[in-house]
N, C-alpha and C positions, 0 to 999 in steps of 0.2 A: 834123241832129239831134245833140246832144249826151246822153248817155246816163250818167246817174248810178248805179250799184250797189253795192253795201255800206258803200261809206265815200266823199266827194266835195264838194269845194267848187268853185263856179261864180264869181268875184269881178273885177270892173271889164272888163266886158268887151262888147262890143257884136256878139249874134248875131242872125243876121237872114236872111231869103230860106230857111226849111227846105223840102226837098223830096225828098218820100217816095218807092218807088220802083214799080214794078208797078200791079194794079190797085187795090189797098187800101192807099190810102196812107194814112201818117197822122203829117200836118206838127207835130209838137212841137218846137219849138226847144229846150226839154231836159224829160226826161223818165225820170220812175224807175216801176219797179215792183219794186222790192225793195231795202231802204236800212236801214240801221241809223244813217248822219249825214251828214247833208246840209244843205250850209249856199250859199246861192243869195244874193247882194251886191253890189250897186252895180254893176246891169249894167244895157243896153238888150236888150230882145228884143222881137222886132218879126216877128209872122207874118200875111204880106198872105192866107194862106187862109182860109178860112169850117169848114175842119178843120183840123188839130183844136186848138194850143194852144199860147199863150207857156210855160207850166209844166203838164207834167202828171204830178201824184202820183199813182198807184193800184198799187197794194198785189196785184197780182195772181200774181208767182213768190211773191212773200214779205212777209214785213209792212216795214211802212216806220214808223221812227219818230227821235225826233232832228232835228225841221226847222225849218230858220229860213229865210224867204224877210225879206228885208228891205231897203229904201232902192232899190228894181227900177225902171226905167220901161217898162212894157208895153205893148206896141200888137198888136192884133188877134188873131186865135185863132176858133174857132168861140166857146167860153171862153177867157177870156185865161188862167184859173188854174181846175184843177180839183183835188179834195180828195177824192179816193174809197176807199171799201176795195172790196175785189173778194173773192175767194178767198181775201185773209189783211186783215189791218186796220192802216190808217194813225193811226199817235197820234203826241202828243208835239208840236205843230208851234207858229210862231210866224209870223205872217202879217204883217210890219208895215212900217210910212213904203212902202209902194210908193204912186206913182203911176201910172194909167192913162189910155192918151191914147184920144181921141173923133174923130170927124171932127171936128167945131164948132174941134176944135184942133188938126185935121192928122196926126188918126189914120186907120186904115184904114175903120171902122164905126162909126154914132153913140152903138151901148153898148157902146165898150169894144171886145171881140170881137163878132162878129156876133150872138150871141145875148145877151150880156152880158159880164162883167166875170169872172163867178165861179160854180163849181158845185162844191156840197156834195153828198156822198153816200159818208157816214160815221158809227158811232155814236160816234165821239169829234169834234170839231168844234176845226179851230188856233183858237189867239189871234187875235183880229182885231182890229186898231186902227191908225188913224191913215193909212188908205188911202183916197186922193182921188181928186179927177178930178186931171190934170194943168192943161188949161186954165184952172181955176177955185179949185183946193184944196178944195174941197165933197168933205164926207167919202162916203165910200161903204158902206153898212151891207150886212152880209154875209146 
């Protein structure tokens, strides 16, 4: 688990195999819940579990806002990217050129993460554009 807080950049780097510890685990290969800038770049992240997630933003010490996920190749996650506020509120963010890999292309589950690609649960919603499949470039509507 790589852990973002208040200020943080993630850039060209390929993280993979996260593993949580005890009985509540919870496998985010990186993950913030409190950020004022965060910028996430031209990495791999790749989590073979079914919990919890290649990125996960929630806003739960503190608000999170300032974020650019962009140019990523993600594989598996229960979600591969979630967008949540909790207790304080995630804004500000920029979601873009990632691709997400599938089985059909050698990823871990056939949507993305095992439940899908992406989970919103925010009253401000990032920019979302020009995020595909890896296999195929077929965009992916958020």
């Amino acid at each position: 688990i790589l852990r973002i807080d208040g200020v943080g950049t993630v850039q060209d780097s390929w993280l993979h195999d996260p593993n949580g510890v005890g009985s509540a685990q919870h496998n985010d290969v990186i993950q913030s819940t409190n950020a004022k800038y965060i910028r996430i770049l031209h990495n791999r992240l790749e989590n073979q579990h079914t919990q919890t997630s290649c990125i996960l933003l929630k806003a739960d010490i503190g608000s999170i806002s300032d974020v650019v996920v962009d140019s990523n190749l993600m594989n598996g996650g229960g979600y591969s990217f979630y967008w949540y506020d909790a207790n304080y509120k995630i804004t500000n963010g920029k979601v873009t050129n990632n691709k997400f890999m599938r089985a059909s292309g050698g990823g871990f589950w056939p949507k993305g993460g095992y439940y899908g690609t992406q989970a919103f649960s925010a009253s401000t919603m990032p920019q979302w554009s020009n995020n595909t499949w890896n296999d195929n470039g077929q965009q992916i509507s958020p």
